[in-house]
C-alpha positions, -999 to 999 in steps of 0.1 A, spaced: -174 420 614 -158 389 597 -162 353 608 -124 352 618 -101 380 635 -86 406 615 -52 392 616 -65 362 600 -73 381 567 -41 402 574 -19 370 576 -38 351 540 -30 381 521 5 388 533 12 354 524 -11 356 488 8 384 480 43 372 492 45 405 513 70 417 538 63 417 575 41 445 592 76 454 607 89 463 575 59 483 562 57 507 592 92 518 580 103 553 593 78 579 576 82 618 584 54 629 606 39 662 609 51 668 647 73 659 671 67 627 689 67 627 730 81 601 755 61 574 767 66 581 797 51 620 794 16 612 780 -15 624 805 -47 631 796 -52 669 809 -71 672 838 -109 676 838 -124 711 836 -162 709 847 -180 721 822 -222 731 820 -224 729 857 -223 692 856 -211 674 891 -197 649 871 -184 647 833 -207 622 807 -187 604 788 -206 584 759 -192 550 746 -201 548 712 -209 516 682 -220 514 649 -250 485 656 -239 464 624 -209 455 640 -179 472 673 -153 455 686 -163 440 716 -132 445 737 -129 483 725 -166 490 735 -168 469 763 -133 476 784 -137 512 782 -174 510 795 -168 488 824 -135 500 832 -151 538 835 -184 529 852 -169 512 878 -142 540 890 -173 558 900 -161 594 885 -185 599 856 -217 590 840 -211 562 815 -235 560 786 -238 532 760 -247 546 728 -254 531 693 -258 550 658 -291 535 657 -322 524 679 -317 487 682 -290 459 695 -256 465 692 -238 442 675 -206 433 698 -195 398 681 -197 377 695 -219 396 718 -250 414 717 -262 444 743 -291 468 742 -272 500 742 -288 526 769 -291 552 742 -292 556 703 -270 591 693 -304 605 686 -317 596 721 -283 607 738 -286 644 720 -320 645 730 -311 641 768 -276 655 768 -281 686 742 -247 708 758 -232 668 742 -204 648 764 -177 654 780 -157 623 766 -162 602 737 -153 570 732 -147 556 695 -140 520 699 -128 498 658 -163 493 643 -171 472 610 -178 502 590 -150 531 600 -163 555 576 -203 553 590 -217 586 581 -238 589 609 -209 580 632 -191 604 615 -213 633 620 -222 624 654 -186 623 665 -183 648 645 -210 672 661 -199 663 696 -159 670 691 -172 709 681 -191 711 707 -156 705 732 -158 668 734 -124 651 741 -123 621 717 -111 586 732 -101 563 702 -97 529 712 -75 501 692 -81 513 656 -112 535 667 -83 561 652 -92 555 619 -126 561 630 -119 594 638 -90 599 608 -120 593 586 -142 620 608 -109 643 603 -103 647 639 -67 631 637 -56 662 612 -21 677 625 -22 659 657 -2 630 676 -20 593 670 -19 557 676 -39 526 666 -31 487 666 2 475 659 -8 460 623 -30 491 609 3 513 615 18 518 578 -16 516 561 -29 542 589 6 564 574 -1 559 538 -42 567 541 -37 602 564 -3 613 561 -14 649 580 -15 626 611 19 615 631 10 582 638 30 570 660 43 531 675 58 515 705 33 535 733 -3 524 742 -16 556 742 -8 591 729 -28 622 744 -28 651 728 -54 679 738 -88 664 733 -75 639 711 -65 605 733 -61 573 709 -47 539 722 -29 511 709 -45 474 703 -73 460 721 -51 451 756 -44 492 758 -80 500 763 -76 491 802 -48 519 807 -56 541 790 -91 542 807 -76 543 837 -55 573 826 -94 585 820 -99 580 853 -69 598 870 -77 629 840 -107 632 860 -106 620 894 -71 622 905 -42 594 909 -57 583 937 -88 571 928 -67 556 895 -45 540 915 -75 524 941 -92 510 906 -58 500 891 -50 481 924 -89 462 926 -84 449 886 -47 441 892 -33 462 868 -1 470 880 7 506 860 -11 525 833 18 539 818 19 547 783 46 527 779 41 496 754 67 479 728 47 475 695 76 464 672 75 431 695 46 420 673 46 408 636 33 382 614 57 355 606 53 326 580 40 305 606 14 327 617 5 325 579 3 289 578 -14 290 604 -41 310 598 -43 294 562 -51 263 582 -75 275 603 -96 295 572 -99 262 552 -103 239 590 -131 265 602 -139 269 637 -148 234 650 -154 243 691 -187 254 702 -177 273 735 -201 286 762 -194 316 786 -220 316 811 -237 350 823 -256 358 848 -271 390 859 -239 407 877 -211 388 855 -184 410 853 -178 425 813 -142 428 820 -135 394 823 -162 382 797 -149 407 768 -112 396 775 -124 358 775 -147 357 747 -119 379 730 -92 355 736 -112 325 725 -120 338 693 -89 349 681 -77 314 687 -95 304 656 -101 273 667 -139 278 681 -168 299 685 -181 319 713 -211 318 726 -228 341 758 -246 313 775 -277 321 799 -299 305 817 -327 316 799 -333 342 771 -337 374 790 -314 398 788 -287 395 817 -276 429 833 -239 431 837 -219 443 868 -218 477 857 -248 480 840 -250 469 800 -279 447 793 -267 418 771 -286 397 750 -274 361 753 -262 343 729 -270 304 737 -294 292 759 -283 265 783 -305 229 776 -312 244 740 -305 243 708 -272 225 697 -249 216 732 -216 232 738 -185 212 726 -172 223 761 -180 253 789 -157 278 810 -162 277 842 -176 310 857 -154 332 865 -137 333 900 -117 360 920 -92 366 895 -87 403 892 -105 414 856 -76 426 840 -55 393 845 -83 369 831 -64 371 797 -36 360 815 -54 332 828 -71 327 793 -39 324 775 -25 295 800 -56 275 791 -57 284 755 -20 273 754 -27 240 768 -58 228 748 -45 245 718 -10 247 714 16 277 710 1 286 677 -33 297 687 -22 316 719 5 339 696 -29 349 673 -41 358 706 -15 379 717 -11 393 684 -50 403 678 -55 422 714 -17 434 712 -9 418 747 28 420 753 22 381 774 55 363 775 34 332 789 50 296 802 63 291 763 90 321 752 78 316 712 48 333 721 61 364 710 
């Protein structure tokens, strides 16, 4: 993708252009069908299908360049509940590019075909640097005719806009994509302020924060509420409702100034995360994540040495920094401890608060759509 969060390019050309707010383009627009509560969204239940014991559910990137969070959340989130098998795919044979990450996917869309001809059950479309990839296209294409229910992630829905999928049904995406998602596919009611919207085998989810629900809602489609609930409990998410306020993010003239700051300051923080075989991707996409969109340093996967390091629930990631090599760290996390993996961001946003102000935390909250009212109320 781009050296600097999307909202960083977002906020330089609002304020270039002298725009209005993101709250004042995704004005009212008429929408092709009714929308539905919040509060009623479920993923229907799993019907077994090919006489599978379980469902397969692929999560799929474009190797030039995913969104870490989208790809990664999803994975771990659905490996770990135990109720499917999870597959990382890639377009193409080769590393994935996860910035600032880098895994060895367990199959290219060619190789998954090859050993899953009937296709999946589930596919997950996470925001990739090219949304209109034609081999993603087809692929996702291919495996929604064949009775795939497609998971878009953040705005993995324009992925799948561009693949047609969206066509006449209920949609979502990230809070900041909403009026250009309205002007580019008008046969779509996109809809705002929930951080998920299911509708047949069409799910799509709200920023990067709503991956974790609405996999879990994943989870209870197929193994019950139960099982949700036991998983919800262990990452200390507290509900996976679709409930979600999206009009409580927007760019202000400070987050312009900002981030016309931070493009002409660069990144000036070399930060290490170290892995280790068994480091939980959870809590390593929502840090590296949330120190990114700081804008105020770059992250870096730091190993012990250069093999790749298998992660608790499986990917193989490639590290990014090597530790006694190369040029040091300006500083290092600590590895993580027993804080549950979906609270890390919390505990990320503290820390990011303290070394670097107010400022960078709100680009934070704003880039993984994290409603976070934090120990400072200007956050949002």
């Amino acid at each position: 993708m781009t050296a600097f969060p999307r909202l960083v390019l977002i906020a330089l050309a609002s304020l270039a252009f002298c725009g209005p707010s993101f709250a004042q383009d995704g004005a009212a627009v008429a929408a092709p069908s009714a929308a539905t509560s919040p509060d009623a969204e479920k993923i229907a239940p799993y019907v077994a299908r090919f006489g599978r014991a379980r469902p397969v559910i692929a999560v799929v990137g474009e190797n030039a360049g995913t969104v870490m969070s989208d790809y990664v959340l999803p994975y771990g989130v659905l490996a770990q509940s135990g109720v499917a098998e999870v597959v990382s795919v890639a377009t193409q044979p080769g590393l994935l590019l996860l910035p600032p990450l880098k895994i060895a996917p367990g199959a290219s869309v060619a190789e998954f075909d090859q050993r899953y001809p009937d296709g999946a059950d589930y596919v997950v479309v996470p925001a990739v640097k090219h949304a209109d990839d034609p081999a993603l296209l087809a692929w996702i294409g291919t495996q929604a005719a064949r009775g795939a229910t497609m998971v878009g992630i953040c705005n993995g829905s324009i992925v799948l806009a561009n693949a047609g999928l969206t066509r006449g049904h209920r949609a979502t995406g990230h809070w900041s994509t909403h009026a250009a998602r309205i002007k580019r596919f008008p046969d779509t009611a996109w809809l705002k302020n929930t951080r998920y919207v299911a509708d047949g085998k069409l799910v799509t989810s709200a920023g990067i924060s709503a991956a974790i629900p609405t996999s879990l809602a994943l989870v209870e489609a197929i193994g019950g509420s139960e099982r949700a609930q036991a998983l919800a409990t262990r990452l200390g998410v507290a509900n996976w409702s679709a409930a979600h306020d999206s009009d409580a993010f927007r760019i202000t003239f400070g987050d312009r100034m900002t981030a016309l700051t931070s493009y002409f300051m660069r990144p000036s923080d070399d930060i290490g995360i170290p892995v280790a075989d068994g480091v939980d991707e959870l809590a390593l996409a929502l840090s590296a994540d949330a120190y990114t969109a700081t804008l105020r340093g770059r992250v870096h996967a730091l190993a012990q040495s250069g093999a790749q390091v298998t992660t608790r629930s499986g990917l193989m990631l490639v590290p990014g920094a090597i530790a006694g090599q190369g040029k040091p760290m300006d500083w290092i996390l600590p590895a993580f401890d027993a804080t549950p993996s979906a609270q890390v961001l919390d505990k990320a946003l503290g820390e990011i608060t303290a070394r670097y102000g107010a400022a960078a935390a709100r680009f934070v909250v704003l880039e993984t759509e994290y409603p976070w009212q934090g120990d400072n109320a200007t956050i949002r």
